[in-house]
Each structure stands twice: as structure tokens, then as C-alpha cells.
Biopython code that builds the backbone (N, CA, C, O; Angstrom):
import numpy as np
from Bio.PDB.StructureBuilder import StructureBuilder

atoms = [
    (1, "UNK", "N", (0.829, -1.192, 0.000)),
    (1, "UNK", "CA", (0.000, 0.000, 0.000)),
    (1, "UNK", "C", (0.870, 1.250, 0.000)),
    (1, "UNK", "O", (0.618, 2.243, -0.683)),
    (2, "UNK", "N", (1.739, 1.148, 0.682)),
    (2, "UNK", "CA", (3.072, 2.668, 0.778)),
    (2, "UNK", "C", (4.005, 2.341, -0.670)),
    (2, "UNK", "O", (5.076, 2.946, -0.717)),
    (3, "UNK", "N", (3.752, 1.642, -1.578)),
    (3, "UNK", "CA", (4.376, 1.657, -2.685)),
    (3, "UNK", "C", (3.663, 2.382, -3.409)),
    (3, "UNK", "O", (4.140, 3.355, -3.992)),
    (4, "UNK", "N", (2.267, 2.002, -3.509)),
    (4, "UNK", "CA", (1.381, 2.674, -4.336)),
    (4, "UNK", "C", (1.000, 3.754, -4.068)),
    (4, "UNK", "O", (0.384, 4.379, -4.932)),
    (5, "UNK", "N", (1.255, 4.380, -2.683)),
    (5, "UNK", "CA", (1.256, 5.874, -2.142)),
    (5, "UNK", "C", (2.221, 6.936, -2.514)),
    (5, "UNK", "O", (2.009, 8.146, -2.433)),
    (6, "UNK", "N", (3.579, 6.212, -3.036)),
    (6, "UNK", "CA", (4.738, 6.676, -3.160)),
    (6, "UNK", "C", (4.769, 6.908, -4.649)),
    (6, "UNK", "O", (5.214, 7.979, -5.062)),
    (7, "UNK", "N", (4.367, 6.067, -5.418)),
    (7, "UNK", "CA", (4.387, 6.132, -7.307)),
    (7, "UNK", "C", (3.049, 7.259, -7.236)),
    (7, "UNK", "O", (3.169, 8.342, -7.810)),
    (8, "UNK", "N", (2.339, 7.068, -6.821)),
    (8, "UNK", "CA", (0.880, 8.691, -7.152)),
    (8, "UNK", "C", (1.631, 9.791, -6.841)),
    (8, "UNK", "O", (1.632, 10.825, -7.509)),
    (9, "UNK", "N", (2.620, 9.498, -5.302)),
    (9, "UNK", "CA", (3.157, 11.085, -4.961)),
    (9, "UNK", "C", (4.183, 11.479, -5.909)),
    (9, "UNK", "O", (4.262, 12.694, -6.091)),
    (10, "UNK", "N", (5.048, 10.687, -6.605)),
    (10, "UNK", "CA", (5.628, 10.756, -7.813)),
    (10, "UNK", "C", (5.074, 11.665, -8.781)),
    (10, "UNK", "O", (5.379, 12.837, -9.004)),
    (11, "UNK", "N", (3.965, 10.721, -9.468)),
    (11, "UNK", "CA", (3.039, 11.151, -10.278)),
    (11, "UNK", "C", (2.977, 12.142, -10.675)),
    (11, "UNK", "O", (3.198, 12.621, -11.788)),
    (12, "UNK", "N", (2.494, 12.731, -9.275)),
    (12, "UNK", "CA", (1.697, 14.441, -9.233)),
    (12, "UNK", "C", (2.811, 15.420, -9.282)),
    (12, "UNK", "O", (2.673, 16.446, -9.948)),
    (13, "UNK", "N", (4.541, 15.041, -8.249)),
    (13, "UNK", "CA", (5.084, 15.608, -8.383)),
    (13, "UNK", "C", (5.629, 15.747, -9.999)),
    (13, "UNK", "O", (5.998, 16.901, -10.213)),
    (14, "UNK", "N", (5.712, 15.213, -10.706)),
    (14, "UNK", "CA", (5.710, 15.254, -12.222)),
    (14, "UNK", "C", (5.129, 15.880, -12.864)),
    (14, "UNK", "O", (5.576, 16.676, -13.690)),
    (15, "UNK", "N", (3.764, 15.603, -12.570)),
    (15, "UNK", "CA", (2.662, 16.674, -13.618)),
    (15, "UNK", "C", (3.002, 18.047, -12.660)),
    (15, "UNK", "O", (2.952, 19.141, -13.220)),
    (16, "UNK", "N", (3.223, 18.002, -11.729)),
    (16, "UNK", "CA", (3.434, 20.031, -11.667)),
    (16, "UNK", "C", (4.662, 20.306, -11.926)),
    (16, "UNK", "O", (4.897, 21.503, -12.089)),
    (17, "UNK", "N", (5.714, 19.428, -12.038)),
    (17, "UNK", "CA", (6.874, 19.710, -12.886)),
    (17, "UNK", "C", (6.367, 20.577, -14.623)),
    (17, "UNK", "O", (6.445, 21.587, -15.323)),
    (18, "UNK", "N", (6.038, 19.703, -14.535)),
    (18, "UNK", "CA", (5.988, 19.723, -16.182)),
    (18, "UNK", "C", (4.680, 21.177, -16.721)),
    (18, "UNK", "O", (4.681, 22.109, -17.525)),
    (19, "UNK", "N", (4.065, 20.804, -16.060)),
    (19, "UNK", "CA", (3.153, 22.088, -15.809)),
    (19, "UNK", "C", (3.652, 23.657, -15.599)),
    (19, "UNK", "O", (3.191, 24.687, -16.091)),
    (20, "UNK", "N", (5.065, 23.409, -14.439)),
    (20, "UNK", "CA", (5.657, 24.716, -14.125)),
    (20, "UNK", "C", (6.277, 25.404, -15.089)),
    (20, "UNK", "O", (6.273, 26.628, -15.219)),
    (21, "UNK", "N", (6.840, 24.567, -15.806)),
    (21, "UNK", "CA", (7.431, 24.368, -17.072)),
    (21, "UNK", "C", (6.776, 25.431, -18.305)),
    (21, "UNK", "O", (7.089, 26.500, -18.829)),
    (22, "UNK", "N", (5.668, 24.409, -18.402)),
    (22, "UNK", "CA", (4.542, 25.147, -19.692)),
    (22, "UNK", "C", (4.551, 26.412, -19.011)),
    (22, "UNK", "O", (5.283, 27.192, -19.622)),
    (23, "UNK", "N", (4.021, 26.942, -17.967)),
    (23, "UNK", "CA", (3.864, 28.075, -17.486)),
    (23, "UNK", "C", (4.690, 29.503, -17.846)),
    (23, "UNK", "O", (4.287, 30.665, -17.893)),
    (24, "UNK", "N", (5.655, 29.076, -18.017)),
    (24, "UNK", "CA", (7.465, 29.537, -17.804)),
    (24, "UNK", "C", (7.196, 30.194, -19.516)),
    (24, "UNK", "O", (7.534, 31.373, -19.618)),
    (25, "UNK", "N", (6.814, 29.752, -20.402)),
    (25, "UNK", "CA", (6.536, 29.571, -21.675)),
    (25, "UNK", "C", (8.027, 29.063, -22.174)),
    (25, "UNK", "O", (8.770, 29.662, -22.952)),
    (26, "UNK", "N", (8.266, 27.800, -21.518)),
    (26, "UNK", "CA", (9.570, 27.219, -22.286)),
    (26, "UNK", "C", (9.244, 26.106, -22.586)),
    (26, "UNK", "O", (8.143, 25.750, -22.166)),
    (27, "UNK", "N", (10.107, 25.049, -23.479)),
    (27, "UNK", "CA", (9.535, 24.100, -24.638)),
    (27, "UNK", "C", (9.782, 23.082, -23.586)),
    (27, "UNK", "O", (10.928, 22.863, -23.194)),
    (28, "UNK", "N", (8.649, 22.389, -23.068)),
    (28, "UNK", "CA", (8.209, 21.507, -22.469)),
    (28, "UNK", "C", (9.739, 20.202, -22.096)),
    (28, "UNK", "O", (10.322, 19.973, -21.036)),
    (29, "UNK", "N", (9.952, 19.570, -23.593)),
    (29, "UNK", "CA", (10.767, 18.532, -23.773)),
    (29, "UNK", "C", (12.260, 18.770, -23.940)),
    (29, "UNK", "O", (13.178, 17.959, -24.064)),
    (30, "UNK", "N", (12.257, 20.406, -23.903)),
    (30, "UNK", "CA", (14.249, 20.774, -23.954)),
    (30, "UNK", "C", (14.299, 22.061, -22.976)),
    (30, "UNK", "O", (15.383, 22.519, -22.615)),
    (31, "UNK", "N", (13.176, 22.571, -22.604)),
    (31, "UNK", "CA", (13.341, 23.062, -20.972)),
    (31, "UNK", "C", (14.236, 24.852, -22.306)),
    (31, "UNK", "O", (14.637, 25.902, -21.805)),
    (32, "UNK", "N", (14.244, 24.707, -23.031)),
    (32, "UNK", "CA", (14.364, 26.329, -23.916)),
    (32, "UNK", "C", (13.527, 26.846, -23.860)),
    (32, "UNK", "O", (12.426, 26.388, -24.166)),
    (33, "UNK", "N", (13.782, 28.226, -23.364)),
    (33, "UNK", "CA", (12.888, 29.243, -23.677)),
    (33, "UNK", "C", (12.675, 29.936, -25.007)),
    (33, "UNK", "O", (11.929, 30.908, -25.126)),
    (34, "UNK", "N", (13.416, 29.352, -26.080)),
    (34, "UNK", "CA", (13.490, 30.061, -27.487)),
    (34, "UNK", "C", (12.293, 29.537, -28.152)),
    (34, "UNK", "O", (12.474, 28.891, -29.184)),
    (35, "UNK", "N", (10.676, 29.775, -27.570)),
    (35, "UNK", "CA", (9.940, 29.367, -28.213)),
    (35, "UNK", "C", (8.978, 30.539, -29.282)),
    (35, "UNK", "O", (9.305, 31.699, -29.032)),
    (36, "UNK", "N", (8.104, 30.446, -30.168)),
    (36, "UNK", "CA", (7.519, 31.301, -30.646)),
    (36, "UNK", "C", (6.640, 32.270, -30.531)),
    (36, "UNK", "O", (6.227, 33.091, -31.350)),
    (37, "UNK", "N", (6.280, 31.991, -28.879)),
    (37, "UNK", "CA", (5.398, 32.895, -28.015)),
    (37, "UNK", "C", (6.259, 33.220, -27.461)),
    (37, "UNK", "O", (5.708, 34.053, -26.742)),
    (38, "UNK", "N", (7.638, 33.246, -27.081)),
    (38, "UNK", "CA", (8.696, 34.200, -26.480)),
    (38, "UNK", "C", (8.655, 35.093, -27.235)),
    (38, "UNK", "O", (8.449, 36.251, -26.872)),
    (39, "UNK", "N", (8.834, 34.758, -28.385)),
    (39, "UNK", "CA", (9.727, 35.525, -29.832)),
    (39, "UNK", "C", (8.573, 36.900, -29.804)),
    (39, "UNK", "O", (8.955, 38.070, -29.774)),
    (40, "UNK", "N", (7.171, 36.499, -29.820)),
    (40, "UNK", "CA", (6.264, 37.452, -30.098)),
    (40, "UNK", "C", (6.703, 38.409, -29.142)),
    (40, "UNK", "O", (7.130, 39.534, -29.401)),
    (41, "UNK", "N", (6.578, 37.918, -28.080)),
    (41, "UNK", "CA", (6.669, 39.039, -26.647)),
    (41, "UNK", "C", (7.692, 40.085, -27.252)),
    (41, "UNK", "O", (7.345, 41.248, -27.045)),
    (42, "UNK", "N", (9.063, 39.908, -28.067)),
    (42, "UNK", "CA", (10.057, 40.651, -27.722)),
    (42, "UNK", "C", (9.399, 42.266, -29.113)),
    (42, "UNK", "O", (8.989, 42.053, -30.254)),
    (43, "UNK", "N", (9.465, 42.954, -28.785)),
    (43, "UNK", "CA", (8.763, 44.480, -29.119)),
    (43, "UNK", "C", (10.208, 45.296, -29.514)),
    (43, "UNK", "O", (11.236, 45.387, -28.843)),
    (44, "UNK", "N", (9.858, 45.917, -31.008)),
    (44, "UNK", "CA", (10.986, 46.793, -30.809)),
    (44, "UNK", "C", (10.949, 48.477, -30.029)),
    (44, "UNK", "O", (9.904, 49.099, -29.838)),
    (45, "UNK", "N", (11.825, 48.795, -29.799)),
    (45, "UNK", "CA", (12.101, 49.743, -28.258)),
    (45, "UNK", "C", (12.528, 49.023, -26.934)),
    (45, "UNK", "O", (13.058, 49.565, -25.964)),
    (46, "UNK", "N", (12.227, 47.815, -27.060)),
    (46, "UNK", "CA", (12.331, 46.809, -25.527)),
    (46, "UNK", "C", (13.967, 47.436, -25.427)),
    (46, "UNK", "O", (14.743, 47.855, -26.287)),
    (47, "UNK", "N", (14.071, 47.263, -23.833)),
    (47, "UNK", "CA", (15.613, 47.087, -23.639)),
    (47, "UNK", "C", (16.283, 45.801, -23.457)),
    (47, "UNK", "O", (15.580, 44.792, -23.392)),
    (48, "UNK", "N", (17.445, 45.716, -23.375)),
    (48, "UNK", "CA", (18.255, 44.528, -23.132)),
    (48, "UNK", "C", (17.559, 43.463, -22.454)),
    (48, "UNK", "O", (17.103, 42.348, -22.710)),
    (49, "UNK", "N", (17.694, 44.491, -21.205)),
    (49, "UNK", "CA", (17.279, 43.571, -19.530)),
    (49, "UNK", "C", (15.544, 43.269, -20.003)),
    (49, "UNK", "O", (14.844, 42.507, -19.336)),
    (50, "UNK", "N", (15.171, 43.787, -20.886)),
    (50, "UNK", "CA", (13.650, 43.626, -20.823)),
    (50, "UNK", "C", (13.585, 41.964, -21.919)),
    (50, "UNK", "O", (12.926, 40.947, -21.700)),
    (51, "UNK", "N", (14.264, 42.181, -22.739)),
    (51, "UNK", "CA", (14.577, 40.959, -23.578)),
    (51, "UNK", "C", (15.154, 40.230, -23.284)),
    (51, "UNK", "O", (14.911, 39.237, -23.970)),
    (52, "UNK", "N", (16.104, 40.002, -22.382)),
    (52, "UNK", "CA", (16.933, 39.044, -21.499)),
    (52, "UNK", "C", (15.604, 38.236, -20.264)),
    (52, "UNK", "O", (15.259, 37.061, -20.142)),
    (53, "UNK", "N", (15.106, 39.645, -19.451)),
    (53, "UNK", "CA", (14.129, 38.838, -19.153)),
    (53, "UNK", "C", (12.734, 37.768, -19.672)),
    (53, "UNK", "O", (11.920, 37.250, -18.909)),
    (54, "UNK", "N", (12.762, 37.686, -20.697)),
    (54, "UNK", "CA", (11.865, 36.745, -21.384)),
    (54, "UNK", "C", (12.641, 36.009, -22.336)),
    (54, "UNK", "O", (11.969, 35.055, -22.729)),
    (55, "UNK", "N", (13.747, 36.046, -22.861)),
    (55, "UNK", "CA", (14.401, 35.000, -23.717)),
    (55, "UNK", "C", (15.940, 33.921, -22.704)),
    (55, "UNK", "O", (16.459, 32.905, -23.168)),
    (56, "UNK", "N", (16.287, 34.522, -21.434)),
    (56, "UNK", "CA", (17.071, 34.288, -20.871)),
    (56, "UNK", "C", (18.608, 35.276, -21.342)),
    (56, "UNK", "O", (18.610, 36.465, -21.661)),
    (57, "UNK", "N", (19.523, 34.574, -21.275)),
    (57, "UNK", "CA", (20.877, 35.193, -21.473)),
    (57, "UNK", "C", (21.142, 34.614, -23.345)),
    (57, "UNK", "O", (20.976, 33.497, -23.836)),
    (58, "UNK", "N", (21.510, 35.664, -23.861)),
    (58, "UNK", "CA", (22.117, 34.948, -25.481)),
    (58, "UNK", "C", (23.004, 33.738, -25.161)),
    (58, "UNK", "O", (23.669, 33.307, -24.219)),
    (59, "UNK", "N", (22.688, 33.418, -26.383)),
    (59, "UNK", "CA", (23.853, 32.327, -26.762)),
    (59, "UNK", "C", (25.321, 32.676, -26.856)),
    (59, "UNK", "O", (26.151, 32.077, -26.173)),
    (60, "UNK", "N", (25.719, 33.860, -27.889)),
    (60, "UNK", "CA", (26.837, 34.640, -28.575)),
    (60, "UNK", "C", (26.052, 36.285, -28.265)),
    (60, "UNK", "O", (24.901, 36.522, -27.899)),
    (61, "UNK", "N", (27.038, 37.109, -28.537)),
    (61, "UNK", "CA", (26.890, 38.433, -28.884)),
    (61, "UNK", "C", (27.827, 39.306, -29.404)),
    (61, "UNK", "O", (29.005, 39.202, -29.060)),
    (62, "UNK", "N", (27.471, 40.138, -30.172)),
    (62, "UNK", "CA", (28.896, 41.319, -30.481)),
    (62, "UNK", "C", (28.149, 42.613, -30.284)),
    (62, "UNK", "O", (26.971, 42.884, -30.517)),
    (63, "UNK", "N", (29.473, 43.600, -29.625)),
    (63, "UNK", "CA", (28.944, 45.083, -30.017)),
    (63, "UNK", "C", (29.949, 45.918, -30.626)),
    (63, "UNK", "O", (31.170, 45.894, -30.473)),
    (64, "UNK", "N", (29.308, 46.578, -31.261)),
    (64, "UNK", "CA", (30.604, 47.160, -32.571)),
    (64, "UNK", "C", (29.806, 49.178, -32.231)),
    (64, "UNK", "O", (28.674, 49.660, -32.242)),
    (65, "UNK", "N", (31.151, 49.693, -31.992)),
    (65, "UNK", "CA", (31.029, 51.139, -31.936)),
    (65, "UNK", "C", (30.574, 51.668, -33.628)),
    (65, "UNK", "O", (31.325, 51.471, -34.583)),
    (66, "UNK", "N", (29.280, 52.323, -33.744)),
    (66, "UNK", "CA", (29.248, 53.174, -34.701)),
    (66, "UNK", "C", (29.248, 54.394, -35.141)),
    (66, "UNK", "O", (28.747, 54.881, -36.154)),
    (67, "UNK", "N", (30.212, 55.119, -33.790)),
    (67, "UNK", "CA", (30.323, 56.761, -34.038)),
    (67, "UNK", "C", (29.411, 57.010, -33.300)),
    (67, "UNK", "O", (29.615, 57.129, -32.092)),
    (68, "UNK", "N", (27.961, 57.175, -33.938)),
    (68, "UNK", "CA", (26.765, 57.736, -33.352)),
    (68, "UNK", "C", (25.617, 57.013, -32.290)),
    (68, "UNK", "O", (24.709, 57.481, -31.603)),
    (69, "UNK", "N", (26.129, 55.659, -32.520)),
    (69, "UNK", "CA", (25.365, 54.799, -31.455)),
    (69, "UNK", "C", (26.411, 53.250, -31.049)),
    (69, "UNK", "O", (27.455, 52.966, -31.637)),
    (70, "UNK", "N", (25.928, 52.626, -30.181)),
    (70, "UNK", "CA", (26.831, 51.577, -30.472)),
    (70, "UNK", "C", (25.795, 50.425, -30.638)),
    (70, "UNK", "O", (24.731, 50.633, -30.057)),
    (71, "UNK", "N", (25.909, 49.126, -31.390)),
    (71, "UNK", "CA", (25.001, 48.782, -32.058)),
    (71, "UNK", "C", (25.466, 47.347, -31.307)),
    (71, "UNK", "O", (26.671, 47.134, -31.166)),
    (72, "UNK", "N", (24.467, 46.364, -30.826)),
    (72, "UNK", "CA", (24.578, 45.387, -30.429)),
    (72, "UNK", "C", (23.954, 44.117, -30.953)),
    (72, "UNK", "O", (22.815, 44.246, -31.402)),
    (73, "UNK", "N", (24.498, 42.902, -30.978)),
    (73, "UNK", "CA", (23.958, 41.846, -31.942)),
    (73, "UNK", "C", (23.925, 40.738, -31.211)),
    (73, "UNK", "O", (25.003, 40.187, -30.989)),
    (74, "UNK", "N", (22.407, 40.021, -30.548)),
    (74, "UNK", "CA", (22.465, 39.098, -29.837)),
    (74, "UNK", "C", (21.923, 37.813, -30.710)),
    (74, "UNK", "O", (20.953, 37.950, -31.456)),
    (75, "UNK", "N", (22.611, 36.552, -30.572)),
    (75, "UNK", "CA", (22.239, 35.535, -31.218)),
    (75, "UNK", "C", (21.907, 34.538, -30.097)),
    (75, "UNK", "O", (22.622, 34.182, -29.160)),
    (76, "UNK", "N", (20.227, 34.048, -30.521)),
    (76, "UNK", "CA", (19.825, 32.737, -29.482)),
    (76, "UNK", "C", (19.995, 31.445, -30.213)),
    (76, "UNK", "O", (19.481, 31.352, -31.328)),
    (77, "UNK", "N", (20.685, 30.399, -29.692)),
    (77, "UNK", "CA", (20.660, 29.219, -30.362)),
    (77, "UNK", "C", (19.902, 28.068, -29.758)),
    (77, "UNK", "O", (20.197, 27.952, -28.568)),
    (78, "UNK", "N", (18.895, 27.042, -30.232)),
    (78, "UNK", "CA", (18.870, 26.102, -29.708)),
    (78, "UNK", "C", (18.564, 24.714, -31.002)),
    (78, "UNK", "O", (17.511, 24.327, -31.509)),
    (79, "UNK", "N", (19.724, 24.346, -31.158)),
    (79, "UNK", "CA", (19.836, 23.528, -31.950)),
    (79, "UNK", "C", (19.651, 23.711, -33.531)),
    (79, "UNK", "O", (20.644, 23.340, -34.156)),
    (80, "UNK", "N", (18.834, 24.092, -34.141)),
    (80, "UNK", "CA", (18.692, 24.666, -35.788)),
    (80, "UNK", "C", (17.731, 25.745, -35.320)),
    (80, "UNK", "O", (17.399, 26.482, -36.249)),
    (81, "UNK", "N", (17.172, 26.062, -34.111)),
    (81, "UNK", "CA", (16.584, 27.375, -33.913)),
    (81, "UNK", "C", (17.257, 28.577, -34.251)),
    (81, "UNK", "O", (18.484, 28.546, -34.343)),
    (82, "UNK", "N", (16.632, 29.636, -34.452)),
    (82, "UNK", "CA", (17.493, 30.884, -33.846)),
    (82, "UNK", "C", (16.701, 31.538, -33.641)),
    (82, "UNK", "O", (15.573, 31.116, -33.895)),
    (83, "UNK", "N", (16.868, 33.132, -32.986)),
    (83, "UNK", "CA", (16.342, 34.536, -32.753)),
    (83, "UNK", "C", (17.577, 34.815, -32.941)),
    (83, "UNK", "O", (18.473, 34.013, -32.680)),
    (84, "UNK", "N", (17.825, 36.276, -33.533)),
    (84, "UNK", "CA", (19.235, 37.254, -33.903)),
    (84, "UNK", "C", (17.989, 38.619, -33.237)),
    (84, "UNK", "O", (16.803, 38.854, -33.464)),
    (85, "UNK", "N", (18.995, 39.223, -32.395)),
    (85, "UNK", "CA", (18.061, 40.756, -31.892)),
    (85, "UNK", "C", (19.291, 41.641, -32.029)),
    (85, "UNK", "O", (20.407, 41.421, -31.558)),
    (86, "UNK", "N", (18.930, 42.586, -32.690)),
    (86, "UNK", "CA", (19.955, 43.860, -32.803)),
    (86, "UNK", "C", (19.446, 45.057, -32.222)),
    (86, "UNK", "O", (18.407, 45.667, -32.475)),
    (87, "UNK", "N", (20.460, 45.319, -31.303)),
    (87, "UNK", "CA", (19.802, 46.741, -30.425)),
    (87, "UNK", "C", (20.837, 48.378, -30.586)),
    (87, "UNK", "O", (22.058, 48.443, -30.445)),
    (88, "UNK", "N", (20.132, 49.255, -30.829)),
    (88, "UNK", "CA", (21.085, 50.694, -31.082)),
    (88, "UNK", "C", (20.858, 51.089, -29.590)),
    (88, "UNK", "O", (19.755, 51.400, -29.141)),
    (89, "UNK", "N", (22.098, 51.043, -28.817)),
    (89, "UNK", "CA", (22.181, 51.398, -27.409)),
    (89, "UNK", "C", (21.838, 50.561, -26.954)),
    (89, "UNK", "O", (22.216, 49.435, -27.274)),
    (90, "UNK", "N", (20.936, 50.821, -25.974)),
    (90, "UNK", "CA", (20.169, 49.578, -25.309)),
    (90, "UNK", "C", (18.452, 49.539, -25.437)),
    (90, "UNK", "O", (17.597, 49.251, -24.599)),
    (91, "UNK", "N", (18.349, 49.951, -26.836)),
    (91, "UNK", "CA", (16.752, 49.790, -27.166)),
    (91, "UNK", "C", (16.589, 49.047, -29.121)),
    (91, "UNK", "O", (16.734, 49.411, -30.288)),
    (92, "UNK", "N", (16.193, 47.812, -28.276)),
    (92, "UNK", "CA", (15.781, 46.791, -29.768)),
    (92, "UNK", "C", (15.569, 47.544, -31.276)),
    (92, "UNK", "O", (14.488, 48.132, -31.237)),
    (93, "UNK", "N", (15.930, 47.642, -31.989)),
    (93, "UNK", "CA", (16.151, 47.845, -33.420)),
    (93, "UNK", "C", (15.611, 46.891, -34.183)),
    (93, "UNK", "O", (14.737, 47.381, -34.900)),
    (94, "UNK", "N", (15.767, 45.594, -34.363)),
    (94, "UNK", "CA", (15.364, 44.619, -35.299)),
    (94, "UNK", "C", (15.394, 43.127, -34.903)),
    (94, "UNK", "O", (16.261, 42.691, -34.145)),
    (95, "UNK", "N", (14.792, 42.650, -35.234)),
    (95, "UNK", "CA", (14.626, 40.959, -34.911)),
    (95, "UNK", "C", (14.835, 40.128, -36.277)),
    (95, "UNK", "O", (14.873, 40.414, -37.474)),
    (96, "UNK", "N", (14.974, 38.732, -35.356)),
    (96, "UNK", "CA", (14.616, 37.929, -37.265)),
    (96, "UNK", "C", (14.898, 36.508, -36.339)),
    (96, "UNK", "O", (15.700, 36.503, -35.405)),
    (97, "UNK", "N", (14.276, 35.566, -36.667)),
    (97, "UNK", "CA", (14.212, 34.021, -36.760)),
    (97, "UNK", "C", (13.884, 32.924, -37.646)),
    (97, "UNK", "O", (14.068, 33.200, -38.832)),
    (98, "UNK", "N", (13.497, 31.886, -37.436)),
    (98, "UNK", "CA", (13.353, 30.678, -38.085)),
    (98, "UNK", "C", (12.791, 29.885, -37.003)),
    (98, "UNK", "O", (13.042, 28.687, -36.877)),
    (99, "UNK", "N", (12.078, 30.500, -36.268)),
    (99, "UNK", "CA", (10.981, 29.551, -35.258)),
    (99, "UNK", "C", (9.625, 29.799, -36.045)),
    (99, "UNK", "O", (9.218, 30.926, -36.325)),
    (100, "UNK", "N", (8.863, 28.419, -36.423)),
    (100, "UNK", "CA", (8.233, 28.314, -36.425)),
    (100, "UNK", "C", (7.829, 28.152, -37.883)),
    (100, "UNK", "O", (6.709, 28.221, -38.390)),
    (101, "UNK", "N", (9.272, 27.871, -38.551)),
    (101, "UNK", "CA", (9.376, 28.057, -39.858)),
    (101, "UNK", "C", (9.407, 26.202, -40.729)),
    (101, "UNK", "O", (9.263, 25.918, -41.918)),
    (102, "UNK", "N", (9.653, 25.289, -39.523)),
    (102, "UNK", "CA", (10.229, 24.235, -39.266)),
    (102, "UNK", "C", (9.317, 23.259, -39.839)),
    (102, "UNK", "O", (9.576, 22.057, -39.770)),
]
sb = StructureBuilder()
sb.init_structure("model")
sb.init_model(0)
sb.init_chain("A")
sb.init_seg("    ")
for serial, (resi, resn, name, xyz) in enumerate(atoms, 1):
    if name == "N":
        sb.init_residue(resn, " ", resi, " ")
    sb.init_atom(name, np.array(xyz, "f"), 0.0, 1.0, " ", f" {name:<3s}", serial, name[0])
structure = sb.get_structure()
């Protein structure tokens, strides 16, 4: 009887795993947040920290001085995914992916 008490408490602890998960809006089965309802969220004007907070930390990045602004280039990877976000200062400029393209 305490076996079968122990595999349900399992169970449940699982389904709210997995649940917390969905919540999070990250991909259930690789625990990435580089999903296509992230991607929507990100707005151009957002700042860094505002896009960091909903996509996590980049994969890669570069920032290259352009005289008049300095221009930043964040790349998300997860496996043949991407998001590329380019920001002038620290306010989003342009996006581009291949989520959802698959």
C-alpha cells in the first residue's frame, strides 16, 4: 500500500513539474525558452534587460562602436533554432528568426 502511495506522490510531483514548465513559456521537452510565443513578446524599443528577461541570457553576442550609437547583436541558439536581436544602445532595433518556420 506505501508503494502505491509513493508512485501517485511521484506522479503528481511530475505533472506540476511539467506544468511549471509550460507556465514559464519554455519548450516543455528541452526546458528552452526560445519558443515562438517568447519571440512574439520581444517588441521593438524593448531594452536589453527587458529581452533578457523573457528570452534568458544569449547564446553569442557582439557590439561594434558606430560613431553615433553603439550597435549590439544578440544571437539565441537552440539547436537549428534561432532569434538574432539587434539593439542601437540599449533599445531593440530589429529581430529575425526561423521559429516556427520548421
Amino acid at each position: 500500500m506505501a508503494s502505491a502511495l509513493s508512485i501517485r506522490a511521484l506522479a503528481v510531483a511530475l505533472l506540476i513539474s511539467a506544468l511549471s514548465l509550460g507556465a514559464c513559456d519554455r519548450s516543455v521537452l528541452s526546458g528552452s525558452k526560445l519558443t515562438l510565443d517568447n519571440y512574439k513578446l520581444i517588441t521593438p524599443g524593448m531594452s536589453k534587460g527587458q529581452a533578457q528577461e523573457i528570452l534568458g541570457p544569449p547564446t553569442s553576442m557582439e557590439t561594434k562602436n558606430m560613431v553615433l550609437f553603439e550597435k549590439t547583436t544578440w544571437r539565441y541558439e537552440d539547436g537549428k533554432k534561432f532569434v538574432l536581436l539587434t539593439f542601437k544602445n540599449d533599445q531593440l532595433d530589429s529581430k529575425d528568426t526561423n521559429l516556427g518556420v520548421q
